[in-house]
Backbone bond lengths (Angstrom), bond angles and torsions (degrees), N, CA, C in turn:
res aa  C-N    CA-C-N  psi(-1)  N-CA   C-N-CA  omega(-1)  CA-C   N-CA-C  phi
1 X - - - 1.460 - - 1.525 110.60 -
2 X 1.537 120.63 -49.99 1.330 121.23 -160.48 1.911 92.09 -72.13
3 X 1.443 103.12 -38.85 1.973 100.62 -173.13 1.493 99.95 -55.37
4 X 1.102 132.12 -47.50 1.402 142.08 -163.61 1.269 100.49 -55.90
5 X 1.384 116.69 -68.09 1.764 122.02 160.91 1.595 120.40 -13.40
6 X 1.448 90.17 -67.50 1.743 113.53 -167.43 2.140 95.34 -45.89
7 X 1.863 84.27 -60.14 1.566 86.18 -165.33 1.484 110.10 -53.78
8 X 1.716 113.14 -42.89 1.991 100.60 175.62 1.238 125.58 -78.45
9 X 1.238 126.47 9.77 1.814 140.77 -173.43 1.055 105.39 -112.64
10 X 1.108 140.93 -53.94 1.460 136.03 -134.90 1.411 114.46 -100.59
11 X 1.481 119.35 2.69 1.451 96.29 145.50 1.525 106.73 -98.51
12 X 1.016 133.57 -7.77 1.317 138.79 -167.60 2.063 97.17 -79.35
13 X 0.852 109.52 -61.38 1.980 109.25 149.46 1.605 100.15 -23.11
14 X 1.235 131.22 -89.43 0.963 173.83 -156.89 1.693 89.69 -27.33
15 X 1.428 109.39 -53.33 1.399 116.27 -161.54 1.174 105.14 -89.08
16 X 1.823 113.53 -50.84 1.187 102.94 173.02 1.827 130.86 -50.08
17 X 1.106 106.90 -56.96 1.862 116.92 157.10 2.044 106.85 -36.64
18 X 1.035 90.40 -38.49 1.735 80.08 -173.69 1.455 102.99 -78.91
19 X 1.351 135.04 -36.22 1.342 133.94 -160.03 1.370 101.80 -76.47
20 X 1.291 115.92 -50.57 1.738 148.52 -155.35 1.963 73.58 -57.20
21 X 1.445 118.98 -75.15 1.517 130.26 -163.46 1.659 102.05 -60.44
22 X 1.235 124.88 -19.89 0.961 105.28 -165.82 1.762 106.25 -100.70
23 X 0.992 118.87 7.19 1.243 146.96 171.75 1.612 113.75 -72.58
24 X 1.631 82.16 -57.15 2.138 92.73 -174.79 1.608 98.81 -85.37
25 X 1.130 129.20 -38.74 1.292 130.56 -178.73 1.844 96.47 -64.94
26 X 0.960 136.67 -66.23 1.742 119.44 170.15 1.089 116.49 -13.09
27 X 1.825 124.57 -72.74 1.062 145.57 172.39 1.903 119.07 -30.95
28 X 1.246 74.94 -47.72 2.045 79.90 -177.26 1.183 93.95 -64.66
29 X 1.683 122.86 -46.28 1.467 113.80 -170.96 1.611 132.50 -68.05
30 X 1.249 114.18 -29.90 1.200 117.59 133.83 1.509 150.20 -26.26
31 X 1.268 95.66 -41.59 1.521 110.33 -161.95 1.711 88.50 -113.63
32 X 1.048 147.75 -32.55 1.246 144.78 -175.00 1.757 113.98 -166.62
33 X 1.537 83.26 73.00 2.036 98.85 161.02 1.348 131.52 -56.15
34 X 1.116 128.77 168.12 1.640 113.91 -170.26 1.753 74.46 -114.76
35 X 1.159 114.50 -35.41 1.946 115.37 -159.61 1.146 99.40 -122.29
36 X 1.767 105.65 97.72 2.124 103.43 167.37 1.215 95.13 -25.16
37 X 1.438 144.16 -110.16 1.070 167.77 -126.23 1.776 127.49 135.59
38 X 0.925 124.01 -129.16 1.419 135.24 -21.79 1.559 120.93 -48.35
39 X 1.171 127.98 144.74 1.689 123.48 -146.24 1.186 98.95 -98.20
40 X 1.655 105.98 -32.04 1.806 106.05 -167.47 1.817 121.11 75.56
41 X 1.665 103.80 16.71 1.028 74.45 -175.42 1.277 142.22 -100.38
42 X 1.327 104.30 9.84 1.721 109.83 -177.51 2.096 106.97 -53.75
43 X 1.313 94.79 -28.00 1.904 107.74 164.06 1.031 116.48 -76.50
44 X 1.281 135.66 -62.81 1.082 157.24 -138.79 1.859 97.73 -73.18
45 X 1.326 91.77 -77.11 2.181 119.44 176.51 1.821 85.12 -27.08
46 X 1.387 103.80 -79.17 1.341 102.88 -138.30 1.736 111.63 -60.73
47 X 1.237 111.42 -24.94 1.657 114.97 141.76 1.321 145.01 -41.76
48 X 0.807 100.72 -65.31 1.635 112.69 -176.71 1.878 87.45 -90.15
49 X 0.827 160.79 30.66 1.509 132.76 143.15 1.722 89.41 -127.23
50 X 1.211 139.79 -15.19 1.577 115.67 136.56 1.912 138.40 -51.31
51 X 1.304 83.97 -32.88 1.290 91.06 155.86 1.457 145.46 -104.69
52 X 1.452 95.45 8.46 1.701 112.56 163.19 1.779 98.09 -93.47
53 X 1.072 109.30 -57.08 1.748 98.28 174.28 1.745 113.50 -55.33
54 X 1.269 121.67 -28.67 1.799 114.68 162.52 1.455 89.51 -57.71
55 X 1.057 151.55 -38.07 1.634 124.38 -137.58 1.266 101.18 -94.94
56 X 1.578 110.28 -42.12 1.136 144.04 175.99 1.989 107.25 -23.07
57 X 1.857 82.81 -62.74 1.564 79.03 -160.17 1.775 98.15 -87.14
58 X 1.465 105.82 -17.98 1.628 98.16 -178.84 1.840 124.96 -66.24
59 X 1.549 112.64 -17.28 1.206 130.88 178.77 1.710 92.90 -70.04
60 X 1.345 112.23 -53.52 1.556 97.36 -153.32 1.733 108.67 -77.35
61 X 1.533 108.38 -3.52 1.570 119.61 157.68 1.506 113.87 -75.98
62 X 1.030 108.98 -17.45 2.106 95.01 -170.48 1.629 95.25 -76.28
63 X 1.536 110.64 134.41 1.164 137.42 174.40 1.666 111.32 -32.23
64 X 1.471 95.16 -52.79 1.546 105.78 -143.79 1.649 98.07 -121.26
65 X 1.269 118.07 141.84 1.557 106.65 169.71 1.338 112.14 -131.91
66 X 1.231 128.94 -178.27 1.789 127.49 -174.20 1.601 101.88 -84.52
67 X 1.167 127.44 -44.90 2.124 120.16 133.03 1.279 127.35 19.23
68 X 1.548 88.11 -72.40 1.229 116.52 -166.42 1.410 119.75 -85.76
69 X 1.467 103.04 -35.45 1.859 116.66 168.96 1.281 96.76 -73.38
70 X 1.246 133.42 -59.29 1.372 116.39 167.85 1.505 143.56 9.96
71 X 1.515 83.18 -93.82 1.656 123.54 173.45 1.724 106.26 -56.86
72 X 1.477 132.75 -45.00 1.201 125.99 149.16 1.373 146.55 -80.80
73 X 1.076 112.08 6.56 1.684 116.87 134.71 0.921 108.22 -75.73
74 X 1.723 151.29 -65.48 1.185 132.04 -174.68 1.181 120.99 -19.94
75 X 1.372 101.71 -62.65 1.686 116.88 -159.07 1.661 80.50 -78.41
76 X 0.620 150.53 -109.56 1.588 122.23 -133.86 1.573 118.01 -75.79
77 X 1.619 104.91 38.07 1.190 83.26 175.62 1.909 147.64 104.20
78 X 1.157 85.95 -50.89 1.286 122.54 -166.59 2.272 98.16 -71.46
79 X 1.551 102.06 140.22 1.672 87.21 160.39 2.183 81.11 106.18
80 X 1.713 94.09 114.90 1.609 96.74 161.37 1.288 122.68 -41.28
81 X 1.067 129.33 -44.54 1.683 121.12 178.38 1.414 101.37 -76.52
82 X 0.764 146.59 -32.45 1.565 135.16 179.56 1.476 125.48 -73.04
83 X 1.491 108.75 -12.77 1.389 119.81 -174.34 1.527 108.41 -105.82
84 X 1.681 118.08 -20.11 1.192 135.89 -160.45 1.768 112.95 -119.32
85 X 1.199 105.40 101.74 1.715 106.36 173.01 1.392 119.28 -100.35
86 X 1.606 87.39 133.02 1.609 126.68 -146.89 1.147 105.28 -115.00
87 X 1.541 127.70 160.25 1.360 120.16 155.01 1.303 122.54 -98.03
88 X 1.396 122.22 161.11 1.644 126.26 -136.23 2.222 88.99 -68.88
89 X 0.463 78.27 -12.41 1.946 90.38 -167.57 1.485 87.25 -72.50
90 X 1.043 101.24 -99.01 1.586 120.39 176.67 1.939 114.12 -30.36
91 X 1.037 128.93 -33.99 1.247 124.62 -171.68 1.600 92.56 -99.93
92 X 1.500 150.74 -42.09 1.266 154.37 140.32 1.794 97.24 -5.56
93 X 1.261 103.70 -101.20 1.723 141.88 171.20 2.335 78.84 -12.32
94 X 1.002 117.77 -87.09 0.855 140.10 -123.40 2.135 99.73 -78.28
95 X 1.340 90.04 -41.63 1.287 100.60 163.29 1.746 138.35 -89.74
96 X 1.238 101.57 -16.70 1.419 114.40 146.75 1.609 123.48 -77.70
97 X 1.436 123.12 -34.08 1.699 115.19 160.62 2.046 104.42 -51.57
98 X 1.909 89.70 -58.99 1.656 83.06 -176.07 1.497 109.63 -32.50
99 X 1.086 131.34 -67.16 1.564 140.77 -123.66 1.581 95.67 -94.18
100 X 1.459 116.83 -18.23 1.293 124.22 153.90 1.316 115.23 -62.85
101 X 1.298 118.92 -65.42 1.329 109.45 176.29 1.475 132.11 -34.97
102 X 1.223 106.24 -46.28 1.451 115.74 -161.16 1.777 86.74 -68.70
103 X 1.572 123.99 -46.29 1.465 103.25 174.95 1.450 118.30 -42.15
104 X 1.606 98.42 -77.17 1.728 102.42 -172.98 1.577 115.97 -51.44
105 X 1.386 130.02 -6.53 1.882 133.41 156.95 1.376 112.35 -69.51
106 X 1.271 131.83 -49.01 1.226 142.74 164.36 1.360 122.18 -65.24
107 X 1.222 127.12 -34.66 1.017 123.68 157.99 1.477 124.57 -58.11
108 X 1.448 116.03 -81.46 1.661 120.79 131.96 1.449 111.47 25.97
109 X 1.369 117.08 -86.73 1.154 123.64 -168.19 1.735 105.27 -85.27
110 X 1.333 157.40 9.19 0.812 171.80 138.90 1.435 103.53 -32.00
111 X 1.781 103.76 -58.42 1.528 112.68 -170.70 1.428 107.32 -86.19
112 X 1.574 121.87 -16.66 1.685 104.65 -147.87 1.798 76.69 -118.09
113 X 0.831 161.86 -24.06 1.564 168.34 128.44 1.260 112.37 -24.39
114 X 1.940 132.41 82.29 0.885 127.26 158.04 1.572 130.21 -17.32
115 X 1.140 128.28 -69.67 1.628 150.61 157.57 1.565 93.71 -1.26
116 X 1.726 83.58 -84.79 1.615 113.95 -178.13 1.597 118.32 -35.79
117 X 1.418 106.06 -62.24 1.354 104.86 -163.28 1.587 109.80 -76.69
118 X 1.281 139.01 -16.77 1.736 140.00 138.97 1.265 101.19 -24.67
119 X 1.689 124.26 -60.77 1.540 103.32 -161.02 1.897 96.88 -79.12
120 X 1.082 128.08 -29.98 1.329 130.03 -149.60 1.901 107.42 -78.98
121 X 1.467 93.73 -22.55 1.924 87.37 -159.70 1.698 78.00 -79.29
122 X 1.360 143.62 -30.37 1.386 128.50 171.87 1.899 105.99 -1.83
123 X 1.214 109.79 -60.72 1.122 142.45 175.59 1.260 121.90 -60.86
124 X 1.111 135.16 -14.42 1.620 143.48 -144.17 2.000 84.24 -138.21
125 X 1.094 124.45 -35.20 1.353 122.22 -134.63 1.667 91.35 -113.13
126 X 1.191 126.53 15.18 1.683 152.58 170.18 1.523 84.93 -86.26
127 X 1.305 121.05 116.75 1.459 143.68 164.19 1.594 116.74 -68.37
128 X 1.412 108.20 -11.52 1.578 86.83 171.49 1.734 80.38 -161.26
129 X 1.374 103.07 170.93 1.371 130.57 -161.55 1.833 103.79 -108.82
130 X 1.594 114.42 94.16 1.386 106.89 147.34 1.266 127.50 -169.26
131 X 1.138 160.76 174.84 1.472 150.43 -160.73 1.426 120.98 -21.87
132 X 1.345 107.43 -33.49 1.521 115.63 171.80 1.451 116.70 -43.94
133 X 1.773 115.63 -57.98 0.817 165.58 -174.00 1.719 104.20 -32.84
134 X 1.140 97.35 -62.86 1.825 124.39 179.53 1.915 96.33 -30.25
135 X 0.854 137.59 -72.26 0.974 141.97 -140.80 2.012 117.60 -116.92
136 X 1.166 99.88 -4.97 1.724 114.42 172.96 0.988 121.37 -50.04
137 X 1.110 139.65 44.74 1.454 152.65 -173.90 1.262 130.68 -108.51
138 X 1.664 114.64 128.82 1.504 110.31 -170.11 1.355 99.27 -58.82
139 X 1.433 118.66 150.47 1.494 119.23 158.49 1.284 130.35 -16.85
140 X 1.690 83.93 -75.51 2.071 99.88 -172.19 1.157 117.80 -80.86
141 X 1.565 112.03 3.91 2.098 106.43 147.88 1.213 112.64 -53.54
142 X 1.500 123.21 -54.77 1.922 111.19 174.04 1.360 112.84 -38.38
143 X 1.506 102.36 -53.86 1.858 81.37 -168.49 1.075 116.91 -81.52
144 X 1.591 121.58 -9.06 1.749 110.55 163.82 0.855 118.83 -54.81
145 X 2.031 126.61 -53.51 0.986 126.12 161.72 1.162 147.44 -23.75
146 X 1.497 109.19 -53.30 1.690 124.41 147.84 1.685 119.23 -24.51
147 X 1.331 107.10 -72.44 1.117 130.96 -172.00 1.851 109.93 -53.13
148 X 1.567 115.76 -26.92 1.183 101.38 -161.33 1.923 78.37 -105.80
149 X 1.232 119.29 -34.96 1.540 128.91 179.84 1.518 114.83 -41.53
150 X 1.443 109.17 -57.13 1.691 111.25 -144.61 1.887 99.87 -84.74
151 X 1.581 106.70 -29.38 1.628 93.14 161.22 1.903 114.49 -55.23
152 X 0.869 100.36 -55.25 1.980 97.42 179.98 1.440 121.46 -50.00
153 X 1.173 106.13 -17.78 1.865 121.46 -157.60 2.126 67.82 -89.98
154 X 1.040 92.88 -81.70 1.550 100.82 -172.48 1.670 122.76 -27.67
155 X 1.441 101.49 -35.87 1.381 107.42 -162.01 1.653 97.11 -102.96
156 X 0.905 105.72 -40.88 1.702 91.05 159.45 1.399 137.40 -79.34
157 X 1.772 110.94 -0.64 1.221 93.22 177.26 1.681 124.89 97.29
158 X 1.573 110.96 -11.59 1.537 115.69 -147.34 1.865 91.99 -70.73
159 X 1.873 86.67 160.68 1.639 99.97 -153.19 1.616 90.23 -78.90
160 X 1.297 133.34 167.97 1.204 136.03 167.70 1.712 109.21 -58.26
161 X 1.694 103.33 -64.46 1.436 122.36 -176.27 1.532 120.34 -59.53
162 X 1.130 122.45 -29.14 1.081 125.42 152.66 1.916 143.18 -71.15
163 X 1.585 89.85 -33.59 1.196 106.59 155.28 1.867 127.49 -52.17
164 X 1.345 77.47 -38.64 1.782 91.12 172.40 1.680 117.99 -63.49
165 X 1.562 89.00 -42.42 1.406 103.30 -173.95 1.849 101.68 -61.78
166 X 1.176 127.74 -53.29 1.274 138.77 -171.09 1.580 90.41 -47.94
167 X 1.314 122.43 -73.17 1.473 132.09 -162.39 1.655 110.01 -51.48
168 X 1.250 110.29 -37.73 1.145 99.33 155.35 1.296 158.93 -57.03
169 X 1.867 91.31 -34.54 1.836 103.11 177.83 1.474 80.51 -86.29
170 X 1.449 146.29 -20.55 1.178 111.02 -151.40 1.674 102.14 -97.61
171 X 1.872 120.75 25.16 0.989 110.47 -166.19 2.215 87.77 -124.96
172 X 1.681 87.22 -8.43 1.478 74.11 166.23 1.396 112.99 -124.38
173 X 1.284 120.26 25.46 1.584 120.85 175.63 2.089 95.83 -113.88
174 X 1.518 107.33 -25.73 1.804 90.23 167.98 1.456 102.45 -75.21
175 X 0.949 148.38 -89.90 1.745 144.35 167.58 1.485 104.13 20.59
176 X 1.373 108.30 -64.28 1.558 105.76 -171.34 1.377 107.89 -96.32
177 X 1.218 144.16 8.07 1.098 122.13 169.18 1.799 101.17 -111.06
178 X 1.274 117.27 -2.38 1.543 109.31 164.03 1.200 112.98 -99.19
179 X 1.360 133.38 1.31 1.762 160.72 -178.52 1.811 98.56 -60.53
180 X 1.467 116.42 116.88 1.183 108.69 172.74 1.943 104.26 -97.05
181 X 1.248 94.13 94.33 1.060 131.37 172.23 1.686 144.32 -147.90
182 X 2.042 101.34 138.48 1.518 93.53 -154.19 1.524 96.31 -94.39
183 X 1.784 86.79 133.88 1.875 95.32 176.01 1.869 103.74 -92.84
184 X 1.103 108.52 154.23 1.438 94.08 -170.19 1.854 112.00 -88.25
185 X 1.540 108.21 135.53 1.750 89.94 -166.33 1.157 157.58 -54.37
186 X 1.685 97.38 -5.63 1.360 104.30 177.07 1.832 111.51 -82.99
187 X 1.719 97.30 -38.93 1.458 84.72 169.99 1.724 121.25 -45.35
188 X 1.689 97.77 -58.71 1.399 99.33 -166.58 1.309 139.03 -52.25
189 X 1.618 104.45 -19.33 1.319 119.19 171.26 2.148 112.74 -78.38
190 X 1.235 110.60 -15.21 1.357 121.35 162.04 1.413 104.62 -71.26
191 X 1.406 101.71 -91.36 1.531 111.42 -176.99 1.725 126.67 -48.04
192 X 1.098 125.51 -8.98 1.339 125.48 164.82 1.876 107.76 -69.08
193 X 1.487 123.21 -44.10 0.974 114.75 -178.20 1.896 113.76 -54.86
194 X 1.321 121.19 -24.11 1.296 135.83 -161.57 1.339 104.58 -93.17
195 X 1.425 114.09 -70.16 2.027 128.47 -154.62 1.734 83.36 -113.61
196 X 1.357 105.17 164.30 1.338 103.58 167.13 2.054 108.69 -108.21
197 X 1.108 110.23 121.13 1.695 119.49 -149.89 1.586 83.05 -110.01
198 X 1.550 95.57 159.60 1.627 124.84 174.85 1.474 107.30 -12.99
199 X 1.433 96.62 -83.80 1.965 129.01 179.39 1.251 95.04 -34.70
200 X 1.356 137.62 -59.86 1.419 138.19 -165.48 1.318 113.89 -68.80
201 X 1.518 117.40 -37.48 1.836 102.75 -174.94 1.329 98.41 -98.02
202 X 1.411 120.49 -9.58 1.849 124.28 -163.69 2.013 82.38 -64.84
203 X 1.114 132.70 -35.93 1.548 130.80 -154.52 1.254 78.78 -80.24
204 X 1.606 154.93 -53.60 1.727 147.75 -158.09 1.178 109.31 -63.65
205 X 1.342 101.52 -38.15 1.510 111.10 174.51 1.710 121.17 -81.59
206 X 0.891 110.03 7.16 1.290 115.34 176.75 2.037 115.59 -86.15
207 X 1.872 90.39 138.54 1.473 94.23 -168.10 1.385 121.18 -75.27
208 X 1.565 111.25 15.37 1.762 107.80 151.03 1.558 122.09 -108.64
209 X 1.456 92.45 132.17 1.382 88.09 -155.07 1.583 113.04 -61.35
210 X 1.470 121.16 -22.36 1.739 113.20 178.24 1.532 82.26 -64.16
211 X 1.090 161.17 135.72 1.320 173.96 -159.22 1.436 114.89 106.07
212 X 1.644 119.99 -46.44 1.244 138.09 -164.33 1.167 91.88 -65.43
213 X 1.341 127.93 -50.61 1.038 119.73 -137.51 2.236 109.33 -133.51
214 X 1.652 81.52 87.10 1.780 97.38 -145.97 1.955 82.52 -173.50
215 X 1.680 88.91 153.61 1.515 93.78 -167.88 1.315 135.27 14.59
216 X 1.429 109.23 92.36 1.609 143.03 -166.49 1.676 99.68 -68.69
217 X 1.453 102.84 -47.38 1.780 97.13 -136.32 1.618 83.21 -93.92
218 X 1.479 70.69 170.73 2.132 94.49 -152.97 1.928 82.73 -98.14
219 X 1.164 139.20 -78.43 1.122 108.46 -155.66 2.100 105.90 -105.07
220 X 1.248 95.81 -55.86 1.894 85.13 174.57 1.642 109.79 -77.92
221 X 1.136 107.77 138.40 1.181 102.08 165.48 1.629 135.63 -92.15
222 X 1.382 114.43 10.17 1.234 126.81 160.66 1.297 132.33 -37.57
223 X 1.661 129.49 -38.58 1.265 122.60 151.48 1.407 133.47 -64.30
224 X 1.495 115.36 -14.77 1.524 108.87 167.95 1.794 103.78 -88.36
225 X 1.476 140.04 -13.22 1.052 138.13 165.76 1.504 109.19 -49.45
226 X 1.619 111.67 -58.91 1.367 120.51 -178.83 1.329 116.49 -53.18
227 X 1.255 124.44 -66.40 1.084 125.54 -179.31 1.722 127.68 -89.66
228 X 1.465 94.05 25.56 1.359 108.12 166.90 1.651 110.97 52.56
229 X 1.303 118.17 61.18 1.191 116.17 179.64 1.374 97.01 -138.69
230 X 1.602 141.32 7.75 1.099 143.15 156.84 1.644 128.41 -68.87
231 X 1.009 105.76 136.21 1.943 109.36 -164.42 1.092 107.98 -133.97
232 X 1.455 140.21 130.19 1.318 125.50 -179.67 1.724 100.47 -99.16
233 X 0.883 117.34 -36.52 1.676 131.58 -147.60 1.572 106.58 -90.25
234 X 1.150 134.23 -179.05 1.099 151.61 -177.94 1.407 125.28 -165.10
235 X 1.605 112.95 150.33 1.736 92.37 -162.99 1.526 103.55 -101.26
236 X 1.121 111.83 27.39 1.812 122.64 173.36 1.643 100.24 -162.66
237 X 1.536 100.48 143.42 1.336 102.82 -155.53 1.583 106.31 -75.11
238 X 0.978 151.91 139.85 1.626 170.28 -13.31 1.852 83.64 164.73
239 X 1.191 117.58 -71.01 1.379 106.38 171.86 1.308 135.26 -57.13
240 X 1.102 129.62 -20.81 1.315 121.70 149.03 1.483 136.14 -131.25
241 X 1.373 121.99 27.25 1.270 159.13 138.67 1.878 104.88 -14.36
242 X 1.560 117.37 125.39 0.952 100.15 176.92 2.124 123.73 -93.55
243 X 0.857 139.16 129.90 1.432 159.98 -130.59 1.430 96.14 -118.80
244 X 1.341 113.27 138.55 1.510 116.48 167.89 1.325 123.94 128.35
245 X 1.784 131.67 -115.10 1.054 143.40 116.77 1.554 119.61 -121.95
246 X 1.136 115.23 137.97 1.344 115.58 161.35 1.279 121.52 -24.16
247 X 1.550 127.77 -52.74 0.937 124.21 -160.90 1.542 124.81 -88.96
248 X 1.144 120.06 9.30 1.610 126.73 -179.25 1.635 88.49 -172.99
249 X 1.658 73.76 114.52 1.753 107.80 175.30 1.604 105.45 -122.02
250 X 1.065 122.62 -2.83 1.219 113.39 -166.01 1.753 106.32 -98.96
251 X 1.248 108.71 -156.63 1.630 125.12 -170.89 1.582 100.57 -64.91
252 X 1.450 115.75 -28.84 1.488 124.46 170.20 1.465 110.04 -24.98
253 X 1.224 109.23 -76.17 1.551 135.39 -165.95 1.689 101.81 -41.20
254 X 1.391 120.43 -41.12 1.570 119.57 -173.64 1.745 110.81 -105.75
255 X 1.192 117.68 14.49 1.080 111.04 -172.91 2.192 106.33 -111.96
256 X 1.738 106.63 113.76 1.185 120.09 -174.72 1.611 111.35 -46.50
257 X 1.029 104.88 -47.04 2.104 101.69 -175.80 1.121 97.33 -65.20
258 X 1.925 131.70 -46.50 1.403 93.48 -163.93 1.492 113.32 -108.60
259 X 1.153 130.81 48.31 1.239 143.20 -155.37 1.844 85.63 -134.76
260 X 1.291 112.60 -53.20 1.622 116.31 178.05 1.817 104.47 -47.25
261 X 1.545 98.43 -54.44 1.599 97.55 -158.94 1.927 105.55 -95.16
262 X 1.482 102.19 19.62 1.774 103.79 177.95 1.239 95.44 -60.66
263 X 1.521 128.74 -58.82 1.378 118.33 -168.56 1.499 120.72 -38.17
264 X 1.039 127.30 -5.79 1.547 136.04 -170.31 1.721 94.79 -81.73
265 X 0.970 103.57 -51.25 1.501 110.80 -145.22 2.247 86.90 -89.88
266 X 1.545 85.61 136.04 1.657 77.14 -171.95 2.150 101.01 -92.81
267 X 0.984 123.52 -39.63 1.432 120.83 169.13 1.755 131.82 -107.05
268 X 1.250 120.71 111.32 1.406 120.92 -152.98 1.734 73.20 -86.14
269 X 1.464 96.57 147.27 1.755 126.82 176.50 1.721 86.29 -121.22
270 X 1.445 107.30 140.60 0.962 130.25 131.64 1.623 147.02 -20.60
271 X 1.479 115.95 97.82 1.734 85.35 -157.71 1.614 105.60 -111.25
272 X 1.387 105.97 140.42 1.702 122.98 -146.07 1.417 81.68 -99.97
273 X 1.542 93.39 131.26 1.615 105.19 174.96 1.597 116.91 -87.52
């Protein structure tokens, strides 16, 4: 009964917790930006939170959720943690790295997956970095995501309740790490090794691509440690650093129709004024 719950609630949690943060996270930005600006956002806003409300309603249409893969591996069984008894530490520890992974893999392949990375720079191609930001995503990245996600959910086994737990930090650690907001440096140089913070994804987002393409994972950053894809630095300082892609600077970048149908087009050119 209570799993059944989890599976029809919990993105519906999900939103409320994200909106609620994305509210106080504005506020910080306001009151203490990491990037004067200019922000752009009278363009910028009305984009990216049209296209967080597309995502909005297209998530609560996908058939199938990682919930839901969950809850059926359990029941049959199936998935290393389900076959393997652990102690509560160790299976915690162990299923939150998993459930990390599967971000920073998907992510990963987002960039190095032609296919993939059409739907993904949707995301990349946002000229500046801040709450807006969180959620700019072509549609049918969720269900790619799905698709590359719900085998791992399966094959590892991951716990339902914990899974929840992940979705949660990972709905208040994206907020703040796309948050244009200044963390102060001594923290950040702590806390970057732990959560992945502003300073840390502001470098992914950056419009050279050896930058772009460097700290993957959405909330720990432990899988880009491993596989050496973590960067702290930048070769122009973070505040006025240019953000985006190189290749479309113009009105392109904020405009909903053609941002929907970029995926069509396999190489964005530059357009010469």
């Amino acid at each position: 009964m209570i799993e059944q719950w989890i599976i029809k609630n919990a993105e519906n949690l999900q939103f409320i917790l994200f909106f609620a943060l994305l509210f106080i996270f504005g506020l910080a930005e306001f009151f203490e930006p990491k990037r004067p600006g200019p922000m752009h956002r009278k363009e910028r806003w009305l984009t990216n939170f049209l296209l967080t409300a597309l995502n909005v309603v297209v998530l609560s249409l996908l058939p199938v959720t990682f919930f839901g893969a969950a809850v059926w591996a359990q029941q049959n069984g199936l998935g290393l943690f389900n076959q393997t008894a652990l102690p509560f530490a160790v299976s915690l520890i162990g299923n939150l790295l998993g459930r990390g992974f599967i971000s920073f893999f998907t992510h990963y392949l987002m960039h190095k997956a032609p296919l993939l990375w059409r739907l993904h720079r949707v995301h990349h191609l946002d000229t500046e970095m801040d709450i807006s930001t969180t959620v700019r995503f072509h549609p049918l990245e969720f269900a790619a995501a799905l698709l590359i996600g719900i085998p791992i959910v399966i094959a590892l086994g991951l716990s339902l309740w914990i899974l929840l737990l992940y979705e949660i930090l990972d709905a208040v650690v994206n907020l703040f790490s796309h948050a244009n907001v200044r963390v102060p440096v001594a923290l950040n140089r702590v806390l970057r090794y732990v959560i992945v913070t502003p300073d840390l994804h502001r470098v992914h987002h950056s419009a050279w691509q050896p930058e772009t393409d460097s700290n993957f994972s959405a909330v720990f950053p432990i899988w880009d440690i491993v596989f050496g894809t973590f960067r702290t630095h930048t070769r122009a300082p973070q505040a006025t650093m240019e953000l985006g892609l190189e290749e479309v600077r113009d009105q392109r970048a904020n405009r909903l129709d053609w941002l929907l149908q970029s995926p069509l087009v396999g190489r964005l050119e530059e357009r010469k004024e």
